[in-house]
C-alpha positions in Angstrom: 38.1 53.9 -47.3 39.5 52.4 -44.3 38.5 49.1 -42.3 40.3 50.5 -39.4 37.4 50.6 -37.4 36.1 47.3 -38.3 38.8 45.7 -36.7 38.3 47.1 -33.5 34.7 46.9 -33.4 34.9 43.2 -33.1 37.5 42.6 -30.9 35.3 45.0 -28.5 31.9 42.8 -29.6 34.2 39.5 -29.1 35.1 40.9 -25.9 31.5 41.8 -24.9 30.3 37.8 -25.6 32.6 36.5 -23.6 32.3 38.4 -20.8 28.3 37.7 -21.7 29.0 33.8 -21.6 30.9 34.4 -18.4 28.0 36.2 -16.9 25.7 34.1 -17.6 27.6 30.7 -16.5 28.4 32.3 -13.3 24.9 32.6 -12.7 24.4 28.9 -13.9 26.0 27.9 -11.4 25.1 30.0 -8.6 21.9 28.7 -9.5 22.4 24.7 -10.0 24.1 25.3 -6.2 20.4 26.6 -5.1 18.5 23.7 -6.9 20.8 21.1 -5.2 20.3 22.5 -2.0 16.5 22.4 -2.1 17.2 18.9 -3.9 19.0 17.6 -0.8 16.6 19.2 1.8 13.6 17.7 0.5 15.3 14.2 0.0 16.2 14.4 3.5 12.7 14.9 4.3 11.4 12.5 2.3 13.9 9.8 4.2 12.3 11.0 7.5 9.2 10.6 6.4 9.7 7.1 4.9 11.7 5.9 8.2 10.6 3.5 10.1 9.0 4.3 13.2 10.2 3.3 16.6 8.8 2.9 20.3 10.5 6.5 21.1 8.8 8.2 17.9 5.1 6.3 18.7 6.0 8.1 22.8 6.5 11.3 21.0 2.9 11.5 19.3 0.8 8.2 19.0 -1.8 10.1 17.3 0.8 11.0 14.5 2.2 7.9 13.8 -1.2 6.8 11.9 -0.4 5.8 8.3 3.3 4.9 9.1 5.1 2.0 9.7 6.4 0.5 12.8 9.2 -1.7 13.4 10.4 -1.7 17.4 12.5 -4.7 18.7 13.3 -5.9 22.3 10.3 -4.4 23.4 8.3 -5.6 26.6 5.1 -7.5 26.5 2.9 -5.5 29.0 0.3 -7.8 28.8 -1.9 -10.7 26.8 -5.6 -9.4 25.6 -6.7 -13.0 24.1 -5.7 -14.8 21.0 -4.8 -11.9 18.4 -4.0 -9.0 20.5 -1.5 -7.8 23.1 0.5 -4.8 24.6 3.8 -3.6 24.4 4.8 -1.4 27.5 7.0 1.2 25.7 7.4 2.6 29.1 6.2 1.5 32.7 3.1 4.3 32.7 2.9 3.9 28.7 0.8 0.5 27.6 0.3 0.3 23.2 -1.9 -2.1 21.5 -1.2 -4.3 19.4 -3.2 -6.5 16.9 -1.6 -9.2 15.3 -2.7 -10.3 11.5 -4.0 -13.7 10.8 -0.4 -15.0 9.4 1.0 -13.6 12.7 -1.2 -15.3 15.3 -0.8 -18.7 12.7 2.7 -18.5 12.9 2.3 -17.9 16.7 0.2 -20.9 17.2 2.2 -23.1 14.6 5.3 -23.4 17.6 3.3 -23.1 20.1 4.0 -19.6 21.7 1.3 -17.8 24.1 2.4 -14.5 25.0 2.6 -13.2 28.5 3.3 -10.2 30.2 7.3 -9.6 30.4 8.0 -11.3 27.2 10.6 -9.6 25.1 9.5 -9.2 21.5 10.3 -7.8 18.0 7.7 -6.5 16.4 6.6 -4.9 13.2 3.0 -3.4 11.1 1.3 -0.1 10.3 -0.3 1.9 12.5 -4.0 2.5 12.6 -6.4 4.7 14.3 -7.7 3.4 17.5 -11.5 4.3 18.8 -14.4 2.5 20.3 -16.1 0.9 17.7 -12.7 -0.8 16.6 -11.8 -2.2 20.5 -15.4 -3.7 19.8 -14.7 -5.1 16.7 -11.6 -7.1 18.6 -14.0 -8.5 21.3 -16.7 -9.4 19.0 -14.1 -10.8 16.3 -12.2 -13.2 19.3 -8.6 -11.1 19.2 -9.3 -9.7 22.7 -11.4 -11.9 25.2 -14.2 -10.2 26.7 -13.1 -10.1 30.2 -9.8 -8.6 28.7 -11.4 -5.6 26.5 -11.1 -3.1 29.8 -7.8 -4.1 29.7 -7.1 -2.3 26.3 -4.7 0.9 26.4 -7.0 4.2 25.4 -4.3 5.6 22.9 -5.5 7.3 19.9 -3.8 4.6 17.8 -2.7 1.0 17.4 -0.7 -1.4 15.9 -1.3 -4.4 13.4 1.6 -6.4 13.0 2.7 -8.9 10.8 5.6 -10.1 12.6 5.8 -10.9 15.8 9.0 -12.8 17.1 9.0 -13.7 21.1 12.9 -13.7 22.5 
């Protein structure tokens, strides 16, 4: 008997595996280049979503911007509403609330700073939904004066911020 055939039989199955492992790390790859693609589209999403919102992305969709934080700087004071509250005019037609937290109006009243319309400030907080019964809760809790609460912008939201620096 001869082992001629033996011989060639596994150079042909040797043959066969590699071009098997070849196959298959082709695909590995084709497919690791899909997974980082999907990788990097969602991380980019995920850093939109996490960004900080500005006064040109509150503009866009005030309603929207509930649940998100706000940091906007050099922005124009449109207006006093009493002791915790004011408005930032984002544009000339485009008034937004703002209600200051307790450490905010402390640190406020600490150097001695009233707000007034035309004051250039930083600002920064979360944004809230706005509706009746909260522009109530202002008046009735001293942040906006009484004869001030008509004064209040009617957007769908708000903002409560924790800093507030006056230029």
């Amino acid at each position: 008997m001869s082992n001629r055939g033996e011989g060639s039989i596994g150079a042909i199955l040797s043959v066969v595996a590699l071009v098997a492992i070849g196959a298959f790390m082709f695909w590995l790859n084709r497919e690791t280049r899909v997974i980082e693609a999907e990788r990097q589209a969602r991380a980019a999403a995920l850093l939109e979503g996490e960004r900080d919102l500005n006064a040109s992305d509150i503009l866009a969709d005030p309603g929207a911007a509930v649940g998100r934080r706000a940091v906007m700087d050099s922005v124009r004071v449109a207006g006093g509403l009493g002791q915790g509250a004011f408005a930032l005019a984002l544009t000339d037609q485009f008034a937004f609330p703002v209600q200051m937290s307790s450490d905010a109006i402390q640190r406020l009243r600490m150097r001695n700073i009233t707000l007034f319309g035309g004051d250039m400030v930083y600002v920064e907080g979360q944004i809230y939904t706005l509706n009746d019964s909260i522009r109530g809760a202002w008046v009735t809790n001293g942040f906006v004066d009484a004869a001030m609460a008509a004064n209040i912008p009617g957007t769908p939201s708000f903002l409560l911020a924790d800093s507030v620096l006056v230029y």
